[in-house]
LUMTIRO-338824 format. One line per field, with one value per residue (C-alpha): residue in one letter; x, y, z; residue number from 1. Coordinates in steps of 0.25 Angstrom, whole numbers, plus 5000, padded with zeros to 4 digits. Each point is the difference from the previous one (the first is absolute). Layout:
residues N
r	(A / ...)
px	(X / ...)
py	(Y / ...)
pz	(Z / ...)
k	(NUM / ...)
***
This chain:
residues 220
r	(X / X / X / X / X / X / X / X / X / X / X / X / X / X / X / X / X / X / X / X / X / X / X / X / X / X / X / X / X / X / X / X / X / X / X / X / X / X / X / X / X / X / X / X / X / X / X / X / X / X / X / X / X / X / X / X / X / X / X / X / X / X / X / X / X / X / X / X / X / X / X / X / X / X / X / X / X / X / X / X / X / X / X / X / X / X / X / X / X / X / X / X / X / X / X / X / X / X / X / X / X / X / X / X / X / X / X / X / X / X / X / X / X / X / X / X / X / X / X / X / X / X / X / X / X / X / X / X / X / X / X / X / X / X / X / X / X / X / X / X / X / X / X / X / X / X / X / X / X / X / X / X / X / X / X / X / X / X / X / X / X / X / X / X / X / X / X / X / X / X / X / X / X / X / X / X / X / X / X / X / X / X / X / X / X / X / X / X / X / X / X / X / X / X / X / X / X / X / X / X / X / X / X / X / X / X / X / X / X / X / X / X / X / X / X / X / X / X / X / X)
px	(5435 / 5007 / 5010 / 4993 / 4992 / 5015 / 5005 / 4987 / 5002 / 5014 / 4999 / 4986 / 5010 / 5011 / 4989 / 4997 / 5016 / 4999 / 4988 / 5010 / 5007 / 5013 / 5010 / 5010 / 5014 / 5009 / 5013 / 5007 / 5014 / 5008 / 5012 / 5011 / 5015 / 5000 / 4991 / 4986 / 4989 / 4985 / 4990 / 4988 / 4992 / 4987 / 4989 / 4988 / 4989 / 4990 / 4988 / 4987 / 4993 / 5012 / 5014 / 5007 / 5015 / 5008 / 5013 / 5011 / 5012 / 5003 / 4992 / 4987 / 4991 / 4990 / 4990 / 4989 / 4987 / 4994 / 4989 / 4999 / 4999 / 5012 / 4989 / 5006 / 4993 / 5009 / 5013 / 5009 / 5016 / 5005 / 5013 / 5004 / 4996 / 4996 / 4987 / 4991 / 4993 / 4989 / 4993 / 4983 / 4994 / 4987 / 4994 / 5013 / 5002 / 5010 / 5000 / 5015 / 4999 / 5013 / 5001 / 4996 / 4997 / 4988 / 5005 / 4988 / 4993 / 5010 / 4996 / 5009 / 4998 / 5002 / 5015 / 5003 / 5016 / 5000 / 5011 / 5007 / 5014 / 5011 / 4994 / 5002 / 4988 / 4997 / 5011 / 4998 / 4984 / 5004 / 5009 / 4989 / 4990 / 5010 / 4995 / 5011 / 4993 / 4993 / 5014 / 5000 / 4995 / 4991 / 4993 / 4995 / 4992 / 5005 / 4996 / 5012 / 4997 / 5006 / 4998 / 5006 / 4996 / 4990 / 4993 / 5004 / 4991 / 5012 / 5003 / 5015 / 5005 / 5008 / 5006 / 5010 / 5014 / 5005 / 5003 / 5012 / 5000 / 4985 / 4999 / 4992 / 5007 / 4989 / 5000 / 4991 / 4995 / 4994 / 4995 / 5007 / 5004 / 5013 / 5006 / 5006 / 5004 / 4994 / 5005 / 4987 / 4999 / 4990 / 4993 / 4998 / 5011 / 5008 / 5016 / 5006 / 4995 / 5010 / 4997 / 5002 / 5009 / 5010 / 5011 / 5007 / 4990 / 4987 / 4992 / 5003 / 4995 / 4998 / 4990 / 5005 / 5007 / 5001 / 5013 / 5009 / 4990 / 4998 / 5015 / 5001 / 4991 / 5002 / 4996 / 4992)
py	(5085 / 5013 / 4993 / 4990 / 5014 / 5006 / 4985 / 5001 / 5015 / 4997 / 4989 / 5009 / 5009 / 4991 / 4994 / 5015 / 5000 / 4990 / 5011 / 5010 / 5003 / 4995 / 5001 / 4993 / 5006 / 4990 / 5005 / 4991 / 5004 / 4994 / 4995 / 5003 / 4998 / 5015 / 5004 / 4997 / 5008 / 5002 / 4992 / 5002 / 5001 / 4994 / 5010 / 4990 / 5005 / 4993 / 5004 / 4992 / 5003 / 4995 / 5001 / 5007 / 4999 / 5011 / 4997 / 5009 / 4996 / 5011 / 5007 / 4994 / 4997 / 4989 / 5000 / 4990 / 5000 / 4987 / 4999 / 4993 / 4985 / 5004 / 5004 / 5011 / 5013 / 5009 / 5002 / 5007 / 5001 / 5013 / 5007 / 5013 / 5011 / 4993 / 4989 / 4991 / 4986 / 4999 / 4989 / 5000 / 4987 / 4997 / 4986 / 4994 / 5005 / 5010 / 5012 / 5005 / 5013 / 5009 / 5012 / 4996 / 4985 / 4995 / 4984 / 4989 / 4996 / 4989 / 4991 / 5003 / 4989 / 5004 / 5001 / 5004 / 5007 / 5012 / 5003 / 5007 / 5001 / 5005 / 4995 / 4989 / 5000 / 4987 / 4992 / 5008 / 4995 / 4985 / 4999 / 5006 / 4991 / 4987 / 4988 / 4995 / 4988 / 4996 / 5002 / 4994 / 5008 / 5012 / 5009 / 5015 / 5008 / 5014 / 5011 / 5007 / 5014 / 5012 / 5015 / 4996 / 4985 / 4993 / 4992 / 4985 / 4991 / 4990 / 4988 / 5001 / 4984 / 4999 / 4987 / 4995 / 4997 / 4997 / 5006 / 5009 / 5000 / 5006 / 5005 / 4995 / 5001 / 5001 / 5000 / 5012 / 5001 / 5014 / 5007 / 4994 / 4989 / 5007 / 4993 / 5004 / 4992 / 5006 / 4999 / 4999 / 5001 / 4993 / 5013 / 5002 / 5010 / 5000 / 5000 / 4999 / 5000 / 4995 / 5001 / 4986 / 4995 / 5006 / 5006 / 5013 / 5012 / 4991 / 5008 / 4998 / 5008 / 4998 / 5003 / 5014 / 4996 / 4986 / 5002 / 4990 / 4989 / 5001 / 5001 / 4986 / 4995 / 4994 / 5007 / 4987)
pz	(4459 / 4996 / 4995 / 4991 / 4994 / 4998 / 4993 / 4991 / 4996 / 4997 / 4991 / 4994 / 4998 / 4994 / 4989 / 4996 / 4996 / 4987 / 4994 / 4999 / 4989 / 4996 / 4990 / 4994 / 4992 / 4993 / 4990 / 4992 / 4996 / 4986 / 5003 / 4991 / 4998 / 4998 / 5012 / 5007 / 4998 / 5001 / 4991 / 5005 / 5013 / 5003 / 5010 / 5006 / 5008 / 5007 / 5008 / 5004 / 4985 / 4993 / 4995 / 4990 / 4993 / 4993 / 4993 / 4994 / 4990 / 4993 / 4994 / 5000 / 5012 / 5002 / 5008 / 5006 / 5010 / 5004 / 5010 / 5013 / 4992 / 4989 / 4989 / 4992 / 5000 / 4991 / 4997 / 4989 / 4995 / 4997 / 4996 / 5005 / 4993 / 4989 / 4997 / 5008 / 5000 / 5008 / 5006 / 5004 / 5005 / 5001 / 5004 / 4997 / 4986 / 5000 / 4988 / 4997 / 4992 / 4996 / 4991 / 4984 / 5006 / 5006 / 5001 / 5002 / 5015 / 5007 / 5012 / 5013 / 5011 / 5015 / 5002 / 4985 / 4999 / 4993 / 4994 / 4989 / 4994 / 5005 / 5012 / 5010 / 5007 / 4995 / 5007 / 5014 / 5000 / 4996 / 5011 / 5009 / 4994 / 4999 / 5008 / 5006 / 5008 / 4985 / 4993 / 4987 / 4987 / 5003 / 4990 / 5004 / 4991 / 4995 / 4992 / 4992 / 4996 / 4994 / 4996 / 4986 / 4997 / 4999 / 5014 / 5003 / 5008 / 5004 / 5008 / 5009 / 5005 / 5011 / 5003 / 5012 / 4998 / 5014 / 5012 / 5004 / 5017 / 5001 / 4989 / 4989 / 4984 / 4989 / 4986 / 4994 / 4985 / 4998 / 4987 / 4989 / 5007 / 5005 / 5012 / 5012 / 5015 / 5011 / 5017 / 5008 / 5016 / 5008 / 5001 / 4985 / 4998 / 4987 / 5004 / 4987 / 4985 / 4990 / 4984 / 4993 / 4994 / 5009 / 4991 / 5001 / 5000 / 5007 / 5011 / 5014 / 5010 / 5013 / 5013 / 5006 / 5013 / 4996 / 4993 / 5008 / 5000 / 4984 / 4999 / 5006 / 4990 / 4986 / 4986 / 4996)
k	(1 / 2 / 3 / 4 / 5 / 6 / 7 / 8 / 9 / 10 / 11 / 12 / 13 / 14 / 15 / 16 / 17 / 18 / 19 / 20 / 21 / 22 / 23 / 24 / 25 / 26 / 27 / 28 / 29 / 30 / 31 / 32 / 33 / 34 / 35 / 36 / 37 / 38 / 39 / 40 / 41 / 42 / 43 / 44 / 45 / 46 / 47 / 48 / 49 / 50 / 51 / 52 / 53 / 54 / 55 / 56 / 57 / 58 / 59 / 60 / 61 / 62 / 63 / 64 / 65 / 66 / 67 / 68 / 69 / 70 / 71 / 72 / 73 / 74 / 75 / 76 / 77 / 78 / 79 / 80 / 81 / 82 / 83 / 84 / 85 / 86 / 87 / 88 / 89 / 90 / 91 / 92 / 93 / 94 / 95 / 96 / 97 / 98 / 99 / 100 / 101 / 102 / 103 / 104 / 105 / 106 / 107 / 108 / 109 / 110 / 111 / 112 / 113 / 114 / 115 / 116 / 117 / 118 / 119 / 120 / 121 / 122 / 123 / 124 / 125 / 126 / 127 / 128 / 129 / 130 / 131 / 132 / 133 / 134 / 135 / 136 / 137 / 138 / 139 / 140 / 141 / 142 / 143 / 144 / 145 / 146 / 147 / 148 / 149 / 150 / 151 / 152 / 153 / 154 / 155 / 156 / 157 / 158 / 159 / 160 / 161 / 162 / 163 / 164 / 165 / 166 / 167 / 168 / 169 / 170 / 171 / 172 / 173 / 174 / 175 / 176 / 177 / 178 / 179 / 180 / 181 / 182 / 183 / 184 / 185 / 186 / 187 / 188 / 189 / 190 / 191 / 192 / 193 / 194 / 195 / 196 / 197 / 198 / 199 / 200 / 201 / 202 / 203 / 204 / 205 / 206 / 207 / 208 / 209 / 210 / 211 / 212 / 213 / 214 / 215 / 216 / 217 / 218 / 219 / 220)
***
């Protein structure tokens, strides 16, 4: 019996872990002929009342809190030193307000991307979100904001192209209807992000520490 009470204890013990907090640090580097560098790094923090995102390129700073079911709750886009967009929500409507704006109420659905420009944050949460067992054409909701311009409600497709070893290729529209080919692993991550078309000077970064991998793959 005391080592059935010990076994129970343990494994009491072992359900407690997933209530701790955990975070999550991803940096993706531009390759160039010239030399490789920082883009942009992604920060994700979950804990049992939620989630929340923060992403850097550059300058600006996008941040994102969601709740336990992915309903947003706030979020904002800032520069450095410099002005800020900010996001209240309330019974799914969320109000963006900025210095000399105050732009019109927009629904946000659970899971809606906030994101900004320059800023990628966009492709890393379809990837997350990409189903790969659905494949096909998938639409996510996403809420583009900026300090200086004006709020987007918009819509970013992402639809199957094939599979290179495990990993899935997609096609991602985002504002504008600017393209780009993404490299997906099985556990959501983004490996590689090409610009489309793929001509000299398009955008290729890769996963920090997946350099190898993505230097196997192709650009389209």
């Amino acid at each position: 019996m005391k080592h059935s009470w010990l076994i129970v204890v343990t494994l009491a013990g072992c359900a407690g872990v997933e209530k701790v907090p955990t975070t999550e640090l991803a940096r993706y580097l531009r390759v160039a002929p010239q030399r490789t560098a920082v883009e942009c790094s992604f920060s994700i923090l979950r804990n049992a009342e939620g989630w929340n995102i923060t992403s850097v390129t550059g300058n600006l700073t996008v941040e994102a809190r969601y709740d336990a079911k992915d309903r947003l709750l706030d979020a904002q886009a800032s520069l450095r030193g410099g002005k800020a967009a900010r996001v209240g929500v309330r019974g799914g409507r969320a109000k963006v307000t900025a210095p000399g704006r105050d732009d019109p109420e927009i629904d946000v659905p659970a899971g809606v991307i906030v994101t900004s420009a320059p800023d990628l944050t966009d492709t890393f949460r379809i990837c997350r979100l990409w189903d790969r067992a659905r494949g096909g054409r998938q639409e996510f909701p996403g809420l583009w904001i900026h300090p200086a311009q004006p709020t987007q409600r918009l819509t970013f497709p992402a639809e199957f192209v094939r599979r290179d070893g495990e990993l899935d290729v997609l096609t991602l529209r985002l504002r504008g209807n600017s393209a780009y080919r993404a490299w997906v692993d099985p556990s959501g991550r983004m490996i590689k992000l090409v610009s489309l078309p793929v001509k000299a000077g398009s955008t290729v970064l890769v996963l920090e520490g997946s350099e190898d991998a993505a230097r196997a793959l192709p650009d389209e």
